[in-house]
LUMBABA-405578 format. One record per residue (C-alpha): residue in three letters; x, y, z. Coordinates in steps of 0.2 Angstrom, whole numbers. Example, Ala and Ser with C-alpha at 12.3 -4.5 7.8 and 13.67 -1.06 7.14 Angstrom:
# residues 2
NODE     r      c1      c2      c3
NODE   Ala      62     -22      39
NODE   Ser      68      -5      36
# end
This chain:
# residues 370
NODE     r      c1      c2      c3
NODE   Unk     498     -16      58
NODE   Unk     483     -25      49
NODE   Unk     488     -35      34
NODE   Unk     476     -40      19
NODE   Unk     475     -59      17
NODE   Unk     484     -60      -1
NODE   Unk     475     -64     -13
NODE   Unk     477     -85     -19
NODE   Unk     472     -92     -36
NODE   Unk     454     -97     -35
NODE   Unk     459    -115     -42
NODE   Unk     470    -117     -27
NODE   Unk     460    -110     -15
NODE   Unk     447    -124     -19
NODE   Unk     458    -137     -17
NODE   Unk     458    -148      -1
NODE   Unk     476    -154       7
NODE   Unk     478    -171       3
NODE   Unk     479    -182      21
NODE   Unk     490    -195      20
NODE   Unk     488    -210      33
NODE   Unk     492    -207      49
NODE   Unk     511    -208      55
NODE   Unk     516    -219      67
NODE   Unk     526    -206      78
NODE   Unk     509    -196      78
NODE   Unk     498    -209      84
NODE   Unk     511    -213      96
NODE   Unk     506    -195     103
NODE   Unk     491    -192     104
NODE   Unk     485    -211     111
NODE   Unk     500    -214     122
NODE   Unk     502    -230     114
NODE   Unk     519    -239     114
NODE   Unk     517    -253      99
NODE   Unk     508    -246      82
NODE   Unk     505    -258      67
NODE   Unk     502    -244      52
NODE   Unk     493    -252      38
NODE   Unk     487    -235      31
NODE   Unk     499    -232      17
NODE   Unk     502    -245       4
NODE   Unk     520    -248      12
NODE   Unk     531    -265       9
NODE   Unk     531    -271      28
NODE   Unk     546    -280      24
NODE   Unk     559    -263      22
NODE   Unk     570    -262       7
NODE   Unk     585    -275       1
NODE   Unk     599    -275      10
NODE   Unk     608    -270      -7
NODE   Unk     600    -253      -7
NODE   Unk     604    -251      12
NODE   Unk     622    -253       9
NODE   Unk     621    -241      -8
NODE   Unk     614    -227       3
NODE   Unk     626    -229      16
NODE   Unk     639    -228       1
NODE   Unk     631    -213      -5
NODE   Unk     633    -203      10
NODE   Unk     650    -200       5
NODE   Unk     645    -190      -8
NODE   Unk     629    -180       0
NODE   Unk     638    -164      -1
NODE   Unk     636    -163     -21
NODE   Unk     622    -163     -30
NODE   Unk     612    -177     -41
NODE   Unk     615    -180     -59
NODE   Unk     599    -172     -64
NODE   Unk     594    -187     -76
NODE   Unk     600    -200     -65
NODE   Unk     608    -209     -82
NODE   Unk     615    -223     -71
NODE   Unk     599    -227     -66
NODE   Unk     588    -224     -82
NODE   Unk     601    -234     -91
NODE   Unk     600    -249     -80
NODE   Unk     581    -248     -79
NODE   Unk     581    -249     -98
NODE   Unk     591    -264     -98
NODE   Unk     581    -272     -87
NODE   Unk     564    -271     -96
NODE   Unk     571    -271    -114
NODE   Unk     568    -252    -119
NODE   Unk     578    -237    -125
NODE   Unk     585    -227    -110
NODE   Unk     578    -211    -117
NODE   Unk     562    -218    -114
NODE   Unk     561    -215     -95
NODE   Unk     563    -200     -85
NODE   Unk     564    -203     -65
NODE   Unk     554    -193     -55
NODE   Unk     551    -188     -35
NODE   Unk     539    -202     -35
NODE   Unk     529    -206     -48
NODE   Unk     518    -193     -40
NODE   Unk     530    -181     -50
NODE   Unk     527    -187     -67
NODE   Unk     511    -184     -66
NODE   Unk     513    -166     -61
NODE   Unk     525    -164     -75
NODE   Unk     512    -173     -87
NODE   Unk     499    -160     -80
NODE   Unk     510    -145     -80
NODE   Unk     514    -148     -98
NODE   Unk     503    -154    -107
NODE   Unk     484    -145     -96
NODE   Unk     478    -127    -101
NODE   Unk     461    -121     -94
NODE   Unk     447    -129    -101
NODE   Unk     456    -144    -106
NODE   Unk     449    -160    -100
NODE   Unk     455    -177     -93
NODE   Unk     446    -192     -91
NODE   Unk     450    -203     -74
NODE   Unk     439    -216     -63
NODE   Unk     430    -211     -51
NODE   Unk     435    -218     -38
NODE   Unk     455    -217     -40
NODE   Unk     472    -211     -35
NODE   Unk     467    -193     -30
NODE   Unk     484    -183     -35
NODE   Unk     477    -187     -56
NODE   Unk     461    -174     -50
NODE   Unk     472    -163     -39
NODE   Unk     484    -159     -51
NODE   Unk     473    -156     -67
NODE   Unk     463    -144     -56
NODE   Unk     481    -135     -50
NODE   Unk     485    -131     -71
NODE   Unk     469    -128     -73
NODE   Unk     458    -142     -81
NODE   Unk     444    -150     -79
NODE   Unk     442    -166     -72
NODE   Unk     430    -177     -79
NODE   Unk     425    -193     -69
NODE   Unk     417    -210     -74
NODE   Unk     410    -221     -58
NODE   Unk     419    -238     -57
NODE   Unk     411    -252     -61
NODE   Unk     410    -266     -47
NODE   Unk     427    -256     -41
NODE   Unk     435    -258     -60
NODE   Unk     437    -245     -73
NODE   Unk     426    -242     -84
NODE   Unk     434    -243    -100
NODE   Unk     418    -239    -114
NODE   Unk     411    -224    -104
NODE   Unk     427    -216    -102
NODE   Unk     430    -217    -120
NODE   Unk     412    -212    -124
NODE   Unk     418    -197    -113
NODE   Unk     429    -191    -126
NODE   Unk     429    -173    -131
NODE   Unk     436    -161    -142
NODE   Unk     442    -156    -126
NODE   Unk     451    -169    -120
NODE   Unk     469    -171    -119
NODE   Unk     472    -183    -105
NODE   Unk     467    -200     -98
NODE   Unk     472    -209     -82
NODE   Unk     469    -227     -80
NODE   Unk     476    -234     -63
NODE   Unk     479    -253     -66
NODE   Unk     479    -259     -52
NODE   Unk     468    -247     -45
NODE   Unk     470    -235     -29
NODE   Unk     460    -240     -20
NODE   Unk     451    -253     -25
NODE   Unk     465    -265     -31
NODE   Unk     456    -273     -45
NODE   Unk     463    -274     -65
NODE   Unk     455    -270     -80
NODE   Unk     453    -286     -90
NODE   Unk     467    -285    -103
NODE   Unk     459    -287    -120
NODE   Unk     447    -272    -114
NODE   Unk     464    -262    -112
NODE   Unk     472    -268    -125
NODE   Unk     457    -264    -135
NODE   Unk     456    -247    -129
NODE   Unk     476    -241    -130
NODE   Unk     471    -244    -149
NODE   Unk     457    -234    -152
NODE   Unk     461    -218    -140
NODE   Unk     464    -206    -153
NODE   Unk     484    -201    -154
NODE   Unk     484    -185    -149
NODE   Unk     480    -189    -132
NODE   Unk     489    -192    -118
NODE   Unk     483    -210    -111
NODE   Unk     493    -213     -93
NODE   Unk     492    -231     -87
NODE   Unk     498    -230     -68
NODE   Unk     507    -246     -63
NODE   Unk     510    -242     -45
NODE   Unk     507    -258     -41
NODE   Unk     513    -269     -55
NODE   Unk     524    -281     -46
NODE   Unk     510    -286     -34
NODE   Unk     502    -293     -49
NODE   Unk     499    -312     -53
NODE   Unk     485    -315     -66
NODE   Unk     486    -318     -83
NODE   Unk     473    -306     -88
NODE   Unk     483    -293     -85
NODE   Unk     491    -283     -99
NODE   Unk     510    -281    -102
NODE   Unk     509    -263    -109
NODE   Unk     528    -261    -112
NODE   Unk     526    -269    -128
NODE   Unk     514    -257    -135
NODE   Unk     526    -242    -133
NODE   Unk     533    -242    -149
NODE   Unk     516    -243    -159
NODE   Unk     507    -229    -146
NODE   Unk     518    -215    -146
NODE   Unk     504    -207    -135
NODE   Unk     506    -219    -121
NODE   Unk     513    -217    -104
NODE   Unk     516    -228     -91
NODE   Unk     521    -224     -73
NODE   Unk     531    -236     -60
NODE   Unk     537    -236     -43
NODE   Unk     551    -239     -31
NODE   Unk     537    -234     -17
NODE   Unk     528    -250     -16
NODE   Unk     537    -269     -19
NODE   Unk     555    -260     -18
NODE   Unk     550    -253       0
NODE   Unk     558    -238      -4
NODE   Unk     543    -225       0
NODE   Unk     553    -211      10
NODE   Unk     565    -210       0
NODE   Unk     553    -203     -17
NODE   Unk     559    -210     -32
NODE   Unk     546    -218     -47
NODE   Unk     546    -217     -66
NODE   Unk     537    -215     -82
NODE   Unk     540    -224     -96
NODE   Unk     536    -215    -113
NODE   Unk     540    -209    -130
NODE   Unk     557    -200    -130
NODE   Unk     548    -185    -137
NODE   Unk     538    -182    -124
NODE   Unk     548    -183    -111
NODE   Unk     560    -170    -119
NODE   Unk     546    -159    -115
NODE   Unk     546    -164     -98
NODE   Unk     562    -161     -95
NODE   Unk     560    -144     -97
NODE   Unk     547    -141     -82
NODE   Unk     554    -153     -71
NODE   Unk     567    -146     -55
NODE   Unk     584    -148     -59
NODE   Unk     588    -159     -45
NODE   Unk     573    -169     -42
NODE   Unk     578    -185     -38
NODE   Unk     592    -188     -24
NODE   Unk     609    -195     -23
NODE   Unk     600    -209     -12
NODE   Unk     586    -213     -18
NODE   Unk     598    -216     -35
NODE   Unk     609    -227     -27
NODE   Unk     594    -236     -17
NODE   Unk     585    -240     -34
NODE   Unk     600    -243     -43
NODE   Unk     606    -256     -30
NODE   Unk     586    -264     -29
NODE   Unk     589    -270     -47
NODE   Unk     599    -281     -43
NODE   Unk     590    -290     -31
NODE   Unk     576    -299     -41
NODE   Unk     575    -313     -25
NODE   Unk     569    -297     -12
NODE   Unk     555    -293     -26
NODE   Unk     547    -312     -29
NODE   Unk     549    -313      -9
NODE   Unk     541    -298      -4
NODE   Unk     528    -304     -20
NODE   Unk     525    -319     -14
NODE   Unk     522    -313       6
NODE   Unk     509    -304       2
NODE   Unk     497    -315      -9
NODE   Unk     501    -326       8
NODE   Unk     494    -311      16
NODE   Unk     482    -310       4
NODE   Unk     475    -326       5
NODE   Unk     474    -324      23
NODE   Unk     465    -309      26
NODE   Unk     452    -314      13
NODE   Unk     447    -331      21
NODE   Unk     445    -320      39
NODE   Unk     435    -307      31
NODE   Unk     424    -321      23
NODE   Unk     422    -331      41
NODE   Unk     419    -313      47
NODE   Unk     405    -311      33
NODE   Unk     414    -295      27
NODE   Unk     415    -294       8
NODE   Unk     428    -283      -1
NODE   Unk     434    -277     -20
NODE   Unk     447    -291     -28
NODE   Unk     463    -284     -26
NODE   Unk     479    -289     -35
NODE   Unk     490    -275     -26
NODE   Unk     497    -275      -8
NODE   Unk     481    -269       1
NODE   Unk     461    -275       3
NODE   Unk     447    -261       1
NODE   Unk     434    -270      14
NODE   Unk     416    -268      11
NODE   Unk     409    -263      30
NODE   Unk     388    -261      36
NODE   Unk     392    -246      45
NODE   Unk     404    -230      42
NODE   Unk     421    -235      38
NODE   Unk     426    -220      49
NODE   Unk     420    -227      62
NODE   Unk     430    -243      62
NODE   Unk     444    -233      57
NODE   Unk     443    -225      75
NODE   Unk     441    -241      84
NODE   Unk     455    -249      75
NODE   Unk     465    -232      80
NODE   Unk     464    -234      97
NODE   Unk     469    -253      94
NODE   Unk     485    -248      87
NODE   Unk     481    -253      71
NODE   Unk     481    -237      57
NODE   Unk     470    -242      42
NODE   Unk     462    -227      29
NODE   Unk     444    -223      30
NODE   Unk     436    -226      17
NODE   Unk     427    -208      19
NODE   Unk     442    -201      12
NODE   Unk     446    -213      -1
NODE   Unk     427    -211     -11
NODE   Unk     416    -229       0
NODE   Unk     410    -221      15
NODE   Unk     408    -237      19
NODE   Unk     424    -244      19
NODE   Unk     443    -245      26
NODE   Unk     457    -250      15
NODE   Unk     471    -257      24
NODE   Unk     490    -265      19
NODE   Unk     493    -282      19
NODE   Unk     506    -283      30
NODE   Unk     516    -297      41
NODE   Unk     507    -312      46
NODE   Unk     510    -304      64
NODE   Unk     504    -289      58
NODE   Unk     488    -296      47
NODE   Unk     484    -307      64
NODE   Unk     481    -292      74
NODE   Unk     473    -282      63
NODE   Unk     459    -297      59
NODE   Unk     458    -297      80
NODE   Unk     456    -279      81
NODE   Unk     444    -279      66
NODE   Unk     433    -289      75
NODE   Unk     431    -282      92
NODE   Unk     430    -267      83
NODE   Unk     414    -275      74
NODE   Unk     409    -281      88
NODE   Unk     409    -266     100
NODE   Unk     400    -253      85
NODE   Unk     386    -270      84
NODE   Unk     383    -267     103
NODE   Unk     383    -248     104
# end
């Protein structure tokens, strides 16, 4: 019997799937190759604290019952910990999550949102799946830019997204300039301030924006226990905003969405400051590193202040990417990421950093001679 293919909303079937960096085990397959160094994904390559180990190991005990859907333990302690109400944060399946409630709230058709372009691709993705309209200003020299996207303001326009630091490009918006522009974005639009990376973060022109929750009742931020916590698998971020709005979010969100052990990992990572200023302080090391290779090498790349490099390349970053590939070494193209010309790759281990600045350049090497 011959079935009709059924029929998929034209917003969706538009969309692309987002590809993610490659897994280790998969590389592990197709190349044959024993020993794999994954620098695709933004990952802490130091693993979690031991105290979230030994919290989810706890946990287990109690797998057969479901979460508290709020996780109040958890949003109570976070509060504590940066000096805000506790029914100012909703905990989400990664941060990812917030912004699918954000968009599934607060997008209709026709409304627009204002993002980077180039940025975290799940803003765009997400708007287009409710039904918006994406509206995208360039970077500037790899940063956002902040006058543009507010001279891009409609009557249409509900949203903004400004990733600091940015995906993938790593580079902060100066803080006056944000400071400046939280204060004129009219109030009755959403302005989202991704902090993915905000731990990584050692400069002083970078904006505390907690403080400017009270007075901005239309600002949201979003957080992680992806990145510095090393707690990627287990999917658990958060967003920080008014109480009002996330008494609306609550009510598109899964009941369930957060599990027991990613509550009991995040818990436990609070209490382990010296695992966070480690892991911080590894990777400027890392940082430092990479940098004065790719300068020896003659490569140049965006200033980052988050755990990964966006290298500038002569040549396809796909190309390289391959090479690296069949190295061991998984970076990201940066076809996929908007800088055809590009890779973006983790700083991970010294081990880790040394053998990708070895691959790098015999991959440099071999495309120069081909």
């Amino acid at each position: 019997m011959t079935y009709k293919k059924i029929p998929v909303r034209k917003k969706i079937e538009e969309l692309s799937a987002y590809v993610s960096g490659k897994p280790i085990e998969e590389v592990q397959r197709e190349l044959g190759l024993e020993t794999i160094v994954k620098l695709a994904s933004n990952e802490n390559p130091y693993g979690c604290s031991s105290l979230a180990k030994e919290a989810m190991i706890a946990e287990m005990e109690q797998a057969s019952f479901y979460p508290e859907g709020l996780a109040p333990s958890l949003a109570e302690k976070l509060a504590r910990k940066l000096s805000i109400k506790q029914d100012q944060i909703i905990l989400g399946n990664g941060s990812d999550e917030v912004i699918r409630l954000l968009t599934r709230t607060y997008i209709q058709p026709n409304d627009e949102v204002i993002m980077a372009d180039v940025t975290f691709p799940r803003y765009e993705t997400n708007v287009l799946i409710d039904g918006g309209t994406p509206v995208k200003i360039p970077l500037t020299n790899g940063v956002h830019d902040l006058q543009r996207m507010y001279d891009a303001i409609t009557e249409n326009t509900r949203m903004i997204f400004v990733c600091n630091p940015n995906n993938p490009t790593g580079t902060i918006v100066q803080r006056e300039r944000l400071r400046a522009f939280i204060e004129k974005i009219p109030k009755h639009i959403l302005l989202v301030v991704d902090e993915a990376y905000y731990e990584y973060v050692n400069d002083e022109d970078y904006l505390e924006t907690l403080p400017l929750l009270n007075n901005h009742a239309n600002l949201v931020i979003l957080r992680t226990f992806s990145k510095i916590h090393g707690l990627a698998a287990l999917r658990i971020g958060y967003g920080i905003m008014d109480a009002s709005i996330i008494q609306e979010l609550i009510k598109v969100k899964e009941p369930f969405n957060t599990n027991r052990l990613a509550q009991a990992a995040a818990f436990a990572s609070l209490d382990d400051d010296t695992f966070v200023e480690q892991c911080a302080r590894r990777n400027e090391e890392g940082r430092n590193y990479l940098e004065t290779e790719l300068s020896r090498m003659g490569l140049s790349f965006f200033p980052s202040h988050a755990n990964f490099l966006m290298i500038k390349l002569n040549q396809p970053g796909k190309v390289v990417f391959e090479k690296l590939l069949t190295s061991g070494v998984i970076t990201r193209s940066g076809h996929l990421l908007g800088y055809a010309d590009t890779i973006r790759v983790t700083i991970g281990t010294p081990l880790e950093n040394d053998k990708f600045i070895t691959c790098l350049q015999n991959a440099i090497n071999e495309t120069a001679n081909v």
